[in-house]
N, C-alpha and C positions, 0 to 999 in steps of 0.2 A: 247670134249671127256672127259666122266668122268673114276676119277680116282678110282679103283680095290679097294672094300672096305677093304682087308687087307691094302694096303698103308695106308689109311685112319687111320685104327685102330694103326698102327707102330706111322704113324703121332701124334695122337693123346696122344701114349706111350711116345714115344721122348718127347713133349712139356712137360708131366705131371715129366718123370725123370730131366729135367733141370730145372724146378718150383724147383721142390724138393730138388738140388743142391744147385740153388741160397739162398733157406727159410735156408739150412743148414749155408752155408758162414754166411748169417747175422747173426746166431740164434751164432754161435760160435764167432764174432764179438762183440754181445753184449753181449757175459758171460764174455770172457777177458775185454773188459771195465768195467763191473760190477765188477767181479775180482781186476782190478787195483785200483778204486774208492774205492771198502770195504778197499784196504790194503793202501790207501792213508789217507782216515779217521783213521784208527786203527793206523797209524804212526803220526798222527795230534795228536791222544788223548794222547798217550803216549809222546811225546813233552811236551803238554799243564803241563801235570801230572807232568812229571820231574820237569817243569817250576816252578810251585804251590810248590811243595815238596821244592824245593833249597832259592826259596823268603821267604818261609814260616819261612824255619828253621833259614838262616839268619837276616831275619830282612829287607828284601831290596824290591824293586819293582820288578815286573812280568819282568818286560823288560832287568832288569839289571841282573839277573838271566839265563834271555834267553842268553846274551852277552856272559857270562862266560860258559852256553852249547854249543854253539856253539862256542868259542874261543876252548873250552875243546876237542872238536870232529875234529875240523881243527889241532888242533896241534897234533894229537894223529889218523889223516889221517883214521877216523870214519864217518860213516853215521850219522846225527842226529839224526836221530830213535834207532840207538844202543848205542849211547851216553846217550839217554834219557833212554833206558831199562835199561843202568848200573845205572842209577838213582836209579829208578825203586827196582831193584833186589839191591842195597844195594853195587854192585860192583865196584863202580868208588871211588876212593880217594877223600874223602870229602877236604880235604887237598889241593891238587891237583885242583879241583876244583874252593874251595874257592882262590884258588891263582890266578886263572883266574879273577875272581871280583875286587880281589885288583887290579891287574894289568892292565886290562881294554885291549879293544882293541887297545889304544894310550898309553901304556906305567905305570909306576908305579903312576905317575899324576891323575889318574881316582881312585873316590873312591866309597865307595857304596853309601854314600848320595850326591853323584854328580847329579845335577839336569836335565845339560845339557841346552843349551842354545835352 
């Protein structure tokens, strides 16, 4: 028995509307990821930046800078992407900061031309 070409026609409505649902979910899946990637880059570069700005001004290695940003943003309960924009924007206490470095993650012992074993 064939089936009444309006079923058909509905049939063929139904598959095209749930195509269309599906391309939607994915299409809205990959702009949030797209979304979080661009604003995970843009929180990388401004790190890197901070990073650059605080070695540069003192005198020290990339890495021993990063220590003191990140010591800086944990003790002050910060993201490091806001820790790095107070860099940034001029608003973090250089002071403050800089006392992270001397101080090191282990104590007043760490200095800035600590090499590290």
């Amino acid at each position: 028995m064939a089936a009444a070409p309006e079923l058909e026609v509905v049939q063929v409505l139904a598959d095209a509307a749930a195509l269309g649902l599906q391309n939607r979910r994915a299409y809205t899946r990959c702009r949030t990821l797209s979304g979080q990637l661009q604003e995970a880059l843009s929180s990388r570069v401004r790190i890197e930046q901070a990073k650059g700005m605080l070695a540069e001004r003192w005198g020290v290695r990339a890495d021993q800078a990063f220590v003191a940003l990140r010591q800086y943003a944990r003790r002050r309960r910060l993201a490091l992407d806001r820790a790095a924009g107070m860099v940034i924007e001029g608003a973090a206490a250089d002071a403050e900061l800089r006392r992270e470095i001397d101080e090191g993650p282990e104590g007043p012992a760490w200095s800035p031309g600590h090499q590290g074993v």
